[in-house]
C-alpha angles and dihedrals in degrees: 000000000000139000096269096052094039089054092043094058094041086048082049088054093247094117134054127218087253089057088058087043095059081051092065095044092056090047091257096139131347131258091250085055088044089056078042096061106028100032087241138093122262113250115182 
């Protein structure tokens, strides 16, 4: 999984903002690409 897929499902509507959320906890993708793909600040 990457950023760009990862913001392409979440811009589809398959993913929720606590499924990006999860990415970021396994070091999938970083806070700063979390603002990136749902317009708010990652809080953990």
């Amino acid at each position: 999984m990457t950023f760009e897929m990862i913001k392409k499902n979440y811009d589809r509507g398959l993913w929720n903002k606590q499924m990006v959320k999860v990415a970021v906890v396994k070091n999938v993708i970083t806070a700063e690409q979390y603002f990136e793909i749902t317009g708010e600040t990652y809080v953990a």
